[in-house]
N, C-alpha and C positions, 0 to 999 in steps of 0.2 A: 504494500500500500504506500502510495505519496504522501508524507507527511510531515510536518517536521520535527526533526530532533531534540528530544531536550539533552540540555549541558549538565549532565550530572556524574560526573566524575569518578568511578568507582574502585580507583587504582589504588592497592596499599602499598603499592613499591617506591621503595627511599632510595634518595639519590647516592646512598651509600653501598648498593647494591652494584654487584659488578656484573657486566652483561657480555657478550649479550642477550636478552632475553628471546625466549623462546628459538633459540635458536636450532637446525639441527645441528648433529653430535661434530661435525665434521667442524662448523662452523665457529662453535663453544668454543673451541681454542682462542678466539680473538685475534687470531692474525689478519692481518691488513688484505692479504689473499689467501681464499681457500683453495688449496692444489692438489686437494683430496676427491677422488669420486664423490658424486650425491645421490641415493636412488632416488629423485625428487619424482613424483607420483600423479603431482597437478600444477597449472600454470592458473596463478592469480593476477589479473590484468584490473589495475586501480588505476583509479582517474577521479578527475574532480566533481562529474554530475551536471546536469543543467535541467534546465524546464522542458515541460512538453505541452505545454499549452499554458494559456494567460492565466486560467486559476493557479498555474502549481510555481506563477513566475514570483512573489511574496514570500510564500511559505519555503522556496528555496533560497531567499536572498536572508530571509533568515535564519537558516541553516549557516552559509557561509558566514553572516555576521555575529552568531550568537556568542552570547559574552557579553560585545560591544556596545549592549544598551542603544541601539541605533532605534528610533523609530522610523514606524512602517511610513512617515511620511516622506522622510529621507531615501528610505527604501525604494519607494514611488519615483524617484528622480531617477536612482539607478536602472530602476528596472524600464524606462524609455528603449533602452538598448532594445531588451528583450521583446518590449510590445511592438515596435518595429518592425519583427520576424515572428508577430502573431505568438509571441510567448512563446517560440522554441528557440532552444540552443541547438546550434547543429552541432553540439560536442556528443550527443548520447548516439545519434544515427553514424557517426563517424567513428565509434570507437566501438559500435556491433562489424561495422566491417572492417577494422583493424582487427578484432577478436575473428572473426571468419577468416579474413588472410591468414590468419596463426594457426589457427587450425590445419589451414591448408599446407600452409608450410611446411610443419610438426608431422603433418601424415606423409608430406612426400618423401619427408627423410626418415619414415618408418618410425618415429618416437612415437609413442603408448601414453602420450599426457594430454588429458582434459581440460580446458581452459575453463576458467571463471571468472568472469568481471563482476566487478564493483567500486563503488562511489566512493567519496566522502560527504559527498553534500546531498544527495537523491538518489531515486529508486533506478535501478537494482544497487543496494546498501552494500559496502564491504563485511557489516556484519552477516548479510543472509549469504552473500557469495561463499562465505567462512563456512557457516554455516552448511551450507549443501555439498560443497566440498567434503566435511566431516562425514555429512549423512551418507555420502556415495564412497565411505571408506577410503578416503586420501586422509593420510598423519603427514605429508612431507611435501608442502609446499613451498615454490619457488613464485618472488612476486617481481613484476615489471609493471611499474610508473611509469605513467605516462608524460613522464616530463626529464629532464637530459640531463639537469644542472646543479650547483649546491647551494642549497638556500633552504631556509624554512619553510615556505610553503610550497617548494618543489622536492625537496628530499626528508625531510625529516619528519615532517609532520604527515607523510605518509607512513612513517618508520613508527612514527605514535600513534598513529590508524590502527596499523596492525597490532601493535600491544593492546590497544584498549580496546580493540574488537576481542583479542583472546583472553584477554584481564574479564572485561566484563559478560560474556559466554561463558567463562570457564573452561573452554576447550582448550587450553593451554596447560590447564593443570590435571592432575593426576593421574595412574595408572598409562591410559594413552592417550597422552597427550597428541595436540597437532603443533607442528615446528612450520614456521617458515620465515623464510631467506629471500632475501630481495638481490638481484643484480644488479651491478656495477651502474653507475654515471655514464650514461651513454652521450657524451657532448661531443668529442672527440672519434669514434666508433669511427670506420668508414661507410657504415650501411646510412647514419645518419645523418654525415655531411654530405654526403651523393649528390640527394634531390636538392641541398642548396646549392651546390657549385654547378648544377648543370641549370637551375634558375641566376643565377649570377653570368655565369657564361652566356646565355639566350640571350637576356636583355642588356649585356653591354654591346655583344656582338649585334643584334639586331640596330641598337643606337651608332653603332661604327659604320654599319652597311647603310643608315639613312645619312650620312654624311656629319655629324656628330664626331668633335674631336675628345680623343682619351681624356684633355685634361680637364674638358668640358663637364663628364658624367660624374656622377657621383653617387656612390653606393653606399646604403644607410642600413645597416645591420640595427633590426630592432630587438628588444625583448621588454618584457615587461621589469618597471621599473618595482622597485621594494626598497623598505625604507635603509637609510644609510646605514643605522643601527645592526640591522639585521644582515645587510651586504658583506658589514666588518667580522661578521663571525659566520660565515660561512665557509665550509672549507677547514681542517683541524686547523687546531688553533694553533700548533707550534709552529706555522709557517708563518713566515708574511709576505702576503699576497699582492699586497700594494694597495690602494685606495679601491673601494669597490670588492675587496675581498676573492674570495676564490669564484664567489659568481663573477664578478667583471674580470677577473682571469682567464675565467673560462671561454667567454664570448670573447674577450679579445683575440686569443689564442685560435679559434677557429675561425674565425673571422679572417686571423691575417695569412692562416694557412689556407684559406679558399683564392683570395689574394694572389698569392705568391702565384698558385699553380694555374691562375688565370693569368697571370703576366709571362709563366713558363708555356704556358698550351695555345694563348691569344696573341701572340707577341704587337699586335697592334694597340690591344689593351694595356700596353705598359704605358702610365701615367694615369690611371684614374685613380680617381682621390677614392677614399672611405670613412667610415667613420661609425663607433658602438654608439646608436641612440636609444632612449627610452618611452616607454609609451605607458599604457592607462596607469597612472598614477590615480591612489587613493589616499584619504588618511584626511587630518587637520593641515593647515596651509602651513599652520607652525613646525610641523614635522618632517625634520629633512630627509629627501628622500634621492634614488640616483637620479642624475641628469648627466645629459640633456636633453631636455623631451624632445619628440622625435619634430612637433609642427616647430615648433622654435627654431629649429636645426634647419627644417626647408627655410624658412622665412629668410634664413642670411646666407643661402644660396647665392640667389643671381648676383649680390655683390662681390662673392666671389669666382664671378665666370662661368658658373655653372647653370646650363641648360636643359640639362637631362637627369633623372633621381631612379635608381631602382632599389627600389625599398626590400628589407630582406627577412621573412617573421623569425628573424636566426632564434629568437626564444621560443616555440613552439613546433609541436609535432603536429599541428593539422591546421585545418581553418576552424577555430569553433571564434566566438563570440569576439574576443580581443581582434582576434584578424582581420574576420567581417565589417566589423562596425570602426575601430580605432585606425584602422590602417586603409580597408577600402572605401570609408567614406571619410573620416576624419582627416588622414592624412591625404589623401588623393586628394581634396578638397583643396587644403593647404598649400597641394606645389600648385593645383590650377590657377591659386592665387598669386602663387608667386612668377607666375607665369614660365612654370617648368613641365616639361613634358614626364611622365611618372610612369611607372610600370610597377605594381606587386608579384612578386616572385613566389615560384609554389612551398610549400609546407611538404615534408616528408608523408603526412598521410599513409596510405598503404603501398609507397611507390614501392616496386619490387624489392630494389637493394635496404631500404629502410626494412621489409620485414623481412627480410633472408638475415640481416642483422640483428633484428630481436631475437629470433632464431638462433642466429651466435650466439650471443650471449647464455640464450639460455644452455647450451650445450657446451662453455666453456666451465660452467658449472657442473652437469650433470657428466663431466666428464675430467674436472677435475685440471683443466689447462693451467699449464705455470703461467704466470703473469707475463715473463720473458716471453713466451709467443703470443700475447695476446693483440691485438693489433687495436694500432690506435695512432693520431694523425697528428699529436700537438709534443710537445712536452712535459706536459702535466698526465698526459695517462699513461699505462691504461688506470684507470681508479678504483678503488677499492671497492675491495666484498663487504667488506665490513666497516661500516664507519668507524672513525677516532674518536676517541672521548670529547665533548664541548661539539664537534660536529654542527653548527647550522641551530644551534640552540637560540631560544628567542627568551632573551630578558626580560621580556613587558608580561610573558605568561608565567615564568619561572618554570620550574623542571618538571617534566612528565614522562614517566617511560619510554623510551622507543625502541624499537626490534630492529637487528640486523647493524646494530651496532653498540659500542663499548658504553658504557654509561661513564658520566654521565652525557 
């Protein structure tokens, strides 16, 4: 049933507890990579959830905001977005055909694993996905996020999803218990970058071929921005990442490696400018958050020469809502304004190499791949099995269990 959740917390684990939690056996050890086989038995595919119509568009917005005392008037303004598109998000139809490509994938290579999706914010719930899973006899699940990068509400707080689905079921506890393990940060992956570097390639080469010079275009790598606080701690904590944290690491770093291999593979594109921008920004005006948003960023375009923008959703695996609305009508809008000619470039979605890639993953687990072969395009990867202690943690909630890494 569509409804919404209440926030009622039912977790007795201290942050003095060492984890990670619910993990399988291979996994307990807490090493950075597990290079151990896994008989892992089912694939858990989580994602963030959206509406399906203008009744369940409220009752999901507060979902996402609960805690935050937000009234539903306030909620009203957000939800424009979604009445737009008649109250659906195209994130729920988009990630039943990511779940079907996977499937399909997993049977061609003869693998024995049943997929199950679930939310965090709407129906189908990560708790009932857990749920049926158990009932159809899987104890040994393997989870994939649908989202690339390290941040709190792209990694972690799907890592406290699963604890507090199995904290509050109980299926985590006793006699047989259910274990599962999330795979690695896929930002870096090569099944991931594919679909952006052959939308990056299209739309400079197309702007070359209309007579458009290199130093004229400019590619705007976006992602969603989150707040500064939260940026500085994502990513373990012993490193330092530079301003923006391991998330603006991470998009820079794939960012400049789509780059490079378009000035090695385009050689006429050698000289286009780039640049990591940000987009839907939420929160108080008081509350610093990453920049530069992405319209601001067209705006002081043409002063700088620049005629042509291909915008890039480098923060996101599909088109759902952010994409739609923030980048093809918000931002498009903006370079019309600026009197720039614009192109949005495609999302990973179910392009092949994107899921012959989740696919890796999954089977660099179930198979136990040393880290040294694991393939990956930046310097920062490949990334961890297991999260680092501090990991992507959010100060303003303070400590909550999470699965598939060290506490705290």
């Amino acid at each position: 049933m569509n409804e919404q959740r209440e926030n009622t917390p039912t977790s007795t684990v201290t942050a003095t507890e060492r984890g990670p939690l619910f993990a399988s056996a291979a996994a307990s050890s807490g090493e950075p990579f597990i290079e151990t086989p896994v008989a892992y038995d089912a694939i858990l595919l989580a994602s963030f959830g959206g509406p399906e119509g203008q009744d369940d568009v409220i009752p999901f917005l507060r979902n996402v905001t609960r805690g935050r005392g937000i009234p539903d008037e306030r909620l009203e303004e957000v939800a424009t977005h979604y009445r737009h598109f008649g109250g659906i998000s195209p994130i729920n139809a988009q990630n039943r055909e990511l779940k079907a490509a996977l499937e399909a994938e997993i049977a061609r290579r003869g693998l024995d694993l049943p997929v199950y999706w679930g939310n965090r914010n709407w129906d189908p719930y990560l708790e009932d996905a857990v749920r049926q899973a158990h009932a159809d006899g899987h104890r040994t699940l393997l989870a994939v996020a649908t989202s690339a990068y390290s941040s709190y509400s792209s990694d972690r707080q799907y890592r406290e999803d699963i604890a507090r689905v199995l904290i509050d079921t109980g299926l985590g506890e006793g006699d047989d218990p259910v274990a599962i393990d999330k795979v690695r940060l896929f930002f870096d992956h090569p099944g991931f970058v594919e679909p952006f570097y052959e939308g990056v390639r299209d739309a400079v080469a197309a702007y070359l071929s209309d007579g458009v010079a290199a130093e004229a275009i400019r590619v705007l790598f976006s992602t969603h921005s989150i707040p500064t606080a939260d940026a500085e701690r994502s990513g373990p904590r012993d490193v330092d990442w530079g301003e923006g944290g391991a998330y603006a690491a991470q998009h820079l770093a794939v960012a400049e490696h789509i780059m490079n291999r378009l000035a090695e593979e385009v050689p006429d594109a050698a000289g286009t400018g780039w640049k990591l921008v940000y987009q839907s920004r939420s929160g108080p005006a008081s509350q610093p958050w990453l920049e530069p948003d992405i319209n601001d960023e067209i705006a002081e375009l043409p002063a700088q020469g620049v005629e042509a923008v291909a915008i890039v959703p480098l923060g996101f695996i599909s088109d759902h809502m952010e994409v739609m609305w923030d980048l093809d009508n918000e931002a498009m809008e903006s370079a019309a304004e600026a009197g720039l000619r614009s192109v949005r470039t495609q999302t990973p979605g179910v392009h092949p190499a994107f899921v012959a890639g989740l696919v890796d993953l999954i089977e660099e687990r179930l198979n136990g791949t040393p880290a040294a072969e694991r393939p990956h395009l930046t310097p920062l990867g490949p990334w961890y099995d297991v999260s680092r202690p501090g990991d992507s943690e959010n100060a303003r909630l303070g400590f909550r269990p999470a699965a598939a890494g060290l506490l705290p």
